[in-house]
C-alpha positions in Angstrom: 135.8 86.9 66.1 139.4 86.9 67.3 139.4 85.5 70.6 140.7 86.0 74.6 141.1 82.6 75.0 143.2 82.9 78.1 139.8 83.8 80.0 137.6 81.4 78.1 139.6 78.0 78.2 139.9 77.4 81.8 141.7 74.1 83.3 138.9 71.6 82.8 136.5 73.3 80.3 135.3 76.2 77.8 133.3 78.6 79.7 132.4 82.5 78.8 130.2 84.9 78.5 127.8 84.7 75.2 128.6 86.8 72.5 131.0 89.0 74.6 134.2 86.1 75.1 132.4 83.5 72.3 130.1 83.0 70.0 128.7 80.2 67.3 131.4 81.2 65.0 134.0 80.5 67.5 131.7 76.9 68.3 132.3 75.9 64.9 136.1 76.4 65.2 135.6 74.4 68.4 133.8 71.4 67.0 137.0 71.8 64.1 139.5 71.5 66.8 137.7 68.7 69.0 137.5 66.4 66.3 141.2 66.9 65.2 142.9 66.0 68.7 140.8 63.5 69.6 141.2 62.2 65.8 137.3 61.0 65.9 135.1 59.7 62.9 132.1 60.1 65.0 131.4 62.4 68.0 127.9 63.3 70.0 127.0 66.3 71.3 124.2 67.4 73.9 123.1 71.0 75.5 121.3 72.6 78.4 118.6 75.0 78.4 120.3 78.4 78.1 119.1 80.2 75.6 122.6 80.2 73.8 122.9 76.7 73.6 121.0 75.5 70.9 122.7 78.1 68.7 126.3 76.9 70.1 125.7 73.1 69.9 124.6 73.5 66.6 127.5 75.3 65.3 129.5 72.7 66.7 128.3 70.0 65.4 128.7 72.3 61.9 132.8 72.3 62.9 132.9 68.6 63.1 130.7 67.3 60.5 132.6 69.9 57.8 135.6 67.9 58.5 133.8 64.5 58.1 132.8 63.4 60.9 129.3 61.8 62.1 127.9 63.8 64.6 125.1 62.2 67.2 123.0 65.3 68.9 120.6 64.0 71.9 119.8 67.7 72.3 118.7 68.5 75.7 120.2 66.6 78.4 121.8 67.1 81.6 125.9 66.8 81.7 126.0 62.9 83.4 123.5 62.3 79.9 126.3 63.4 77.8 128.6 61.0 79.5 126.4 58.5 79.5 126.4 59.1 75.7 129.9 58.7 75.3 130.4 56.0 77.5 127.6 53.8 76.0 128.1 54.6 71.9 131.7 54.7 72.4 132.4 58.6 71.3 134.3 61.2 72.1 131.4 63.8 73.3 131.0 67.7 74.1 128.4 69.0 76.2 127.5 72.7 76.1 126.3 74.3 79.3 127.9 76.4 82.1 126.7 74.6 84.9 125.7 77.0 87.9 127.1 80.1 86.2 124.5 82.9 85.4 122.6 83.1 82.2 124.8 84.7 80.2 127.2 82.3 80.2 128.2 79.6 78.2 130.7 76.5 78.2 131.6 72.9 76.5 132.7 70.5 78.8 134.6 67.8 76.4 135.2 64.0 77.0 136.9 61.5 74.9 134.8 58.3 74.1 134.4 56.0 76.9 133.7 60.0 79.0 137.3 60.2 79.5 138.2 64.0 80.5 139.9 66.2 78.0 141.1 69.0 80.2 144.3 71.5 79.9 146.7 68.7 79.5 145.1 65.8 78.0 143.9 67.6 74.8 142.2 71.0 75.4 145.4 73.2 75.2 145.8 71.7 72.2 142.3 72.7 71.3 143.0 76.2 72.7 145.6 76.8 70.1 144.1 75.7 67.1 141.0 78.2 67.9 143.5 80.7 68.2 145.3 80.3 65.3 142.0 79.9 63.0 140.4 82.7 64.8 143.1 85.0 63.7 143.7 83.2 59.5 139.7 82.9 59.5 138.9 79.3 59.3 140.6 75.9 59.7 142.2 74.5 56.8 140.3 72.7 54.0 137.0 71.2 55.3 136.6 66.8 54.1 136.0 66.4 50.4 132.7 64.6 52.2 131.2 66.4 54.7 129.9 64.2 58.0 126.1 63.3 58.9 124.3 65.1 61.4 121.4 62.6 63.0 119.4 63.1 66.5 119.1 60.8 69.4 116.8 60.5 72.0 119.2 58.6 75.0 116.8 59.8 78.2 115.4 56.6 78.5 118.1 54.6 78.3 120.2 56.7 80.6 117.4 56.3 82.9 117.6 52.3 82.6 121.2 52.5 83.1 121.0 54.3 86.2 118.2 52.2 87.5 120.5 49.2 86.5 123.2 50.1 89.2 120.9 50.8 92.5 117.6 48.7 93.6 115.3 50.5 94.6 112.4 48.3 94.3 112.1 47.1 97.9 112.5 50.3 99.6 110.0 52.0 101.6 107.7 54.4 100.8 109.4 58.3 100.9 108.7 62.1 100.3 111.3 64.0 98.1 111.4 67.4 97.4 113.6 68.1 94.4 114.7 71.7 93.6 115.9 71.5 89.6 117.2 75.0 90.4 115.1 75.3 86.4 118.1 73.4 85.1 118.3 69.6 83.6 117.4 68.2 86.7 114.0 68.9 85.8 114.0 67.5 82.5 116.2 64.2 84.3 114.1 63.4 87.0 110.8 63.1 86.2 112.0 60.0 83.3 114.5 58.5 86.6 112.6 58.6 89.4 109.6 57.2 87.4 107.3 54.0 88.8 109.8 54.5 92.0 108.2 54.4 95.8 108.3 58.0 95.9 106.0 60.6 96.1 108.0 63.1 94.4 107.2 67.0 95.2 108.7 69.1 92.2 110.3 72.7 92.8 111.3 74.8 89.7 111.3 71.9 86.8 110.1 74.3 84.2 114.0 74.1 82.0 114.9 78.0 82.1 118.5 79.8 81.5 117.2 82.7 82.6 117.4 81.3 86.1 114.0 83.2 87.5 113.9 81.7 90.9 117.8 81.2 92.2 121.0 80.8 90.9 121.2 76.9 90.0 124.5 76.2 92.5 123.3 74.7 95.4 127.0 75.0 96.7 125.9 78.5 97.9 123.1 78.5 101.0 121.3 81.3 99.7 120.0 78.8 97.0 118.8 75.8 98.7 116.4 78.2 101.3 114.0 77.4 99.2 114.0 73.5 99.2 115.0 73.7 103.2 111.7 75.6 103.8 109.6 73.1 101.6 111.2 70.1 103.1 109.7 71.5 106.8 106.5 72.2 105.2 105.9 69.1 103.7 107.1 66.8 106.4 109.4 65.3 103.7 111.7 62.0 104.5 114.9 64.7 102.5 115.2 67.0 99.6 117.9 67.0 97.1 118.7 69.9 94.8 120.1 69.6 91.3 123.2 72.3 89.5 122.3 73.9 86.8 123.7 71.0 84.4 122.5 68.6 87.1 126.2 66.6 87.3 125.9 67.7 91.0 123.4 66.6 93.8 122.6 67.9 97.4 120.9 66.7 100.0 119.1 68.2 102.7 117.3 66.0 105.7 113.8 65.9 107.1 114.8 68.6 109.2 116.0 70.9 106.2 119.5 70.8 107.2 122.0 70.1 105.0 123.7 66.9 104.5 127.6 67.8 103.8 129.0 66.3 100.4 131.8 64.3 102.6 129.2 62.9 104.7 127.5 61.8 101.2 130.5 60.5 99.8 131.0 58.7 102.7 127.5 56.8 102.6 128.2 56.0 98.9 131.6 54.6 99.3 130.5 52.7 102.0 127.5 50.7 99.9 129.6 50.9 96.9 132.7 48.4 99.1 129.5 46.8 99.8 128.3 46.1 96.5 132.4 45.3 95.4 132.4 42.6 98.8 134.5 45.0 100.9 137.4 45.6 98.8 138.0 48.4 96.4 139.8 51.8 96.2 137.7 55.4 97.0 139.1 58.0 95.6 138.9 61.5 97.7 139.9 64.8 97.1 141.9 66.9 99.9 139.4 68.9 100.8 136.6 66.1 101.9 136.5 65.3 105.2 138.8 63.3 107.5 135.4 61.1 107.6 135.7 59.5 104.1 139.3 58.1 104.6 137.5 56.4 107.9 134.2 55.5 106.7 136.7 54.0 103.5 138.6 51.9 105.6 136.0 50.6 108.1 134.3 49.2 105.0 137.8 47.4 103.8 138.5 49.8 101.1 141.1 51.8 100.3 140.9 55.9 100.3 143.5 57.7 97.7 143.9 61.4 98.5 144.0 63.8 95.8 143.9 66.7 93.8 140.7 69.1 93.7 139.0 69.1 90.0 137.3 66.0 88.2 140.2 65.4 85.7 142.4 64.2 88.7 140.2 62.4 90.0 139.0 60.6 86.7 142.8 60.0 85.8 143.1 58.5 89.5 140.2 56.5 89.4 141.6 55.1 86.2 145.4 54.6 87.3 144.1 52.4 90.6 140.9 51.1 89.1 138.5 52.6 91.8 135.0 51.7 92.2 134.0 55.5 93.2 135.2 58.6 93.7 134.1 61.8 95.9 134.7 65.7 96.0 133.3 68.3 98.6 131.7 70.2 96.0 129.6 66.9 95.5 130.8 65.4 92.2 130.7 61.9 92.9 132.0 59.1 90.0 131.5 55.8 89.7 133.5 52.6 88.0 130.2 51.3 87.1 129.3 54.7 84.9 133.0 55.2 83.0 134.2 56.8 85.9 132.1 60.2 85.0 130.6 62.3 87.8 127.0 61.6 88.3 124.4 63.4 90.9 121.6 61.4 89.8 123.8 58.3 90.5 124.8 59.4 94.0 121.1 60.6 94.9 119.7 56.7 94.3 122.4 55.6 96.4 121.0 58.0 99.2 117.4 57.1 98.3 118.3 53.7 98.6 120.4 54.0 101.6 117.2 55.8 103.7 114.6 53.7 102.2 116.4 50.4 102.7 116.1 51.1 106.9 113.5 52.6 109.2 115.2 55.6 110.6 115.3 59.4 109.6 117.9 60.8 107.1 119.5 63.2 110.2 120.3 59.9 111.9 121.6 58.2 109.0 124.0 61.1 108.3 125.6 61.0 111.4 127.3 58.4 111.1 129.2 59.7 108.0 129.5 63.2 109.7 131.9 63.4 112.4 134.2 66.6 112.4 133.4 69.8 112.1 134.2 71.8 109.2 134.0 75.7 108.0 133.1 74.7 104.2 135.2 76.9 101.6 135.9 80.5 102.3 136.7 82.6 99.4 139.2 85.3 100.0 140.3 88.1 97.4 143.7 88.8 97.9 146.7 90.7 95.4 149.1 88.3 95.4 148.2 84.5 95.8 152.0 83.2 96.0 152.8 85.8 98.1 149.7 84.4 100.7 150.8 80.9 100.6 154.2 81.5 101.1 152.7 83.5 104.1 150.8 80.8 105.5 154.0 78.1 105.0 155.9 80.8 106.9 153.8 81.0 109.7 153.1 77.3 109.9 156.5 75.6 109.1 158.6 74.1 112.0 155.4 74.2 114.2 155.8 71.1 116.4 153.6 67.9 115.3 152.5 70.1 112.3 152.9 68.4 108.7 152.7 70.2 105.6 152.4 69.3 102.1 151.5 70.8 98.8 149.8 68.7 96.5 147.0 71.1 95.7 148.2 74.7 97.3 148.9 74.3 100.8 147.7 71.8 103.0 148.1 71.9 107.0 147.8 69.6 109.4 147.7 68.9 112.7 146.3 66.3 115.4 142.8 67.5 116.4 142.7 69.8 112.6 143.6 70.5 109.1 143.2 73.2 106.6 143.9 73.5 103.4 144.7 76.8 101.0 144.5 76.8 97.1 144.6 79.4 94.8 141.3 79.8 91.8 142.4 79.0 88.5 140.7 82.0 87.6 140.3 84.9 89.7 142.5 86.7 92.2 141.0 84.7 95.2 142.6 81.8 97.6 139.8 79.0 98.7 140.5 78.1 102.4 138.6 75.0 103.9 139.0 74.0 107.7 137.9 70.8 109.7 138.2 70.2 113.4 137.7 67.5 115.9 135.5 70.1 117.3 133.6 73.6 116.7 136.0 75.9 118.8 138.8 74.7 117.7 137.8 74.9 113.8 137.1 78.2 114.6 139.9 79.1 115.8 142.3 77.4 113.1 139.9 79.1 110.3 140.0 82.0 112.2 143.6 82.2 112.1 144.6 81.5 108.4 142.4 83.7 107.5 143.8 86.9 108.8 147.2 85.4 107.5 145.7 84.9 104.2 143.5 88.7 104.1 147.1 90.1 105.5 
């Protein structure tokens, strides 16, 4: 097929709707490309459970191997698997899954070996334009005079081990999880992880399903963790965490079924994370987590480092300073200790560890890492996103003991508040998120740029 590949490369990732955008044909171009610009002899590949991905992984692998190169497939596997993958053989790797988006989507999400990113400017443009000029002459040029092998590998296990290598929790007490897989990798993760563990673990939607029967597996959006909220209550369960769809992300709710904000999480890792580095290290944060993670950082003796939203700025910041960990509000968390790649299963021992290695509720525990209040991200649709921001720098600019800056859109900031602006990379929409010292007067800041921002 000759390709849109403006709508299916985005900034970070491959990610369409199957067979409308892409298909296995276009795959095998990908697995061509990726093995080209990242000039590998070897490369391993894993998938979720949509129904497309077999098909698509496959085809990939077909790309690469025509072109010589060894490929590794561990088949099934959540997204942090992969990177464990390619941070523990040493190999570039691709992943195919499309996280929380609906079933009929599809995506790679590529990594150099070691899980170093390949987004839009450290490899996958150049990706981008070698599908496209195939996809229009019909095939790369001449395939190796010796084709690549094409072997399987089981790596649940040890992924599980390494894990388990980076948090004890053999002394903690006794608690009641309810996990919500959302019927993604989660539930084929956490039943090998949390194994011989102290916890009585109560399973919600582990049977692997693309078809997404229950909710949509993106636990960023209330309407999907009612569920696990409502079981916590009924079970009289110590927390609950829910899993994306691709399981790189994890959320938390407490014993009281309310949810535990990524900052605050973020915060509690950094904070055992210094611990475990003696108090000194640098925590990485993006712009839009909480005022309480550059605190929580520096009460610990760490350093905090503000940047950009997305997990290739992050990555490339972690490796610039050398950070130990890394946190976003849409609760990716990385870690040093795991090739700087984002890992929910990583961040949900830490919180395991953090409520079973003391006597009081989650709720309590929280609190200390929760301290402002905050609106979470508000999606707007508007015509014109410049025309918005250059609104809201209008209005703003010259306000007295106002500061403004721009790293990622348009950030605003005050004494008792902040709120920050950034267009999608693809749709028409501008992301607001707002934090206060208090309720009211969040409300009144989001309240505010929003009715500059919907004009």
């Amino acid at each position: 097929m000759t390709a849109d590949l403006s709508q299916l490369v985005k900034a970070y990732d491959v990610r369409g709707v199957v067979p409308d955008q892409w298909d296995e044909t276009l795959a095998e171009l990908f697995g061509a490309a990726f093995v080209l610009v990242t000039g590998a002899s070897a490369i391993v590949t894993g998938h979720d459970m949509r129904p497309s991905s077999p098909g698509l992984s496959r085809a990939f692998a077909r790309g690469a191997a025509a072109r010589g190169v060894d490929v590794t497939e561990i088949g099934l596997c959540s997204t942090d698997q992969l990177y464990y993958a390619s941070g523990a053989l040493n190999l570039p790797g691709a992943m195919f899954t499309a996280s929380h988006n609906p079933a009929q989507y599809n995506g790679i999400k590529m990594c150099r070996a070691g899980a170093a990113p390949v987004g839009q400017d450290t490899g996958l443009g150049e990706i981008r334009e070698l599908v496209e000029q195939w996809s229009e002459s019909g095939a790369p040029e001449t395939a190796a005079a010796e084709p690549g092998t094409v072997t399987q590998r089981d790596t649940l296990e040890e992924y599980a081990a390494h894990l388990l290598s980076l948090v004890d929790l053999t002394s903690i007490r006794h608690l009641k999880v309810v996990v919500d897989a959302g019927n993604g990798m989660g539930g084929h993760t956490v039943p090998t992880v949390f194994d011989g563990l102290p916890l009585d673990v109560v399973p919600m939607y582990f049977e692997l399903d693309g078809t997404f029967p229950n909710h949509e597996a993106n636990p960023l959006d209330p309407a999907n963790i009612v569920d696990l909220q409502k079981r916590v209550r009924e079970e009289g369960a110590d927390l609950g965490i829910a899993f994306d769809g691709d399981a790189d992300r994890c959320f938390v709710v407490d014993e009281q079924g309310d949810p535990a904000s990524p900052s605050a999480v973020t915060a509690l890792v950094a904070s055992r994370e210094l611990a475990k580095h003696g108090g000194k290290g640098t925590v990485i944060h993006n712009l839009i987590t909480s005022w309480s993670v550059p605190e929580v950082v520096k009460e610990h003796g760490g350093t905090p480092v503000r940047t950009r939203v997305g997990h290739s700025f992050i990555k490339a910041e972690m490796a610039r300073t050398g950070a130990i960990f890394g946190g976003e509000h849409s609760a990716h968390y990385y870690f040093k200790d795991f090739w700087n790649a984002d890992t929910g299963m990583l961040a949900a021992l830490h919180v395991l560890a953090a409520l079973g290695g003391q006597d009081g509720p989650l709720s309590s525990l929280v609190a200390q890492y929760d301290r402002y209040a905050g609106s979470g991200e508000i999606n707007s649709t508007v015509a014109d996103q410049t025309d918005r921001l250059a609104a809201i720098k209008a209005a703003y600019e010259g306000r007295e003991g106002v500061t403004l800056d721009e790293l990622d859109g348009l950030t605003v900031t005050a004494a008792d508040w902040w709120f920050n602006v950034r267009p999608s990379n693809t749709e028409p929409l501008l992301r607001l998120n707002a934090e206060a010292r208090d309720e009211a007067t969040m409300a009144k800041v989001r309240d505010e740029a929003l009715e500059i921002i919907r004009g």
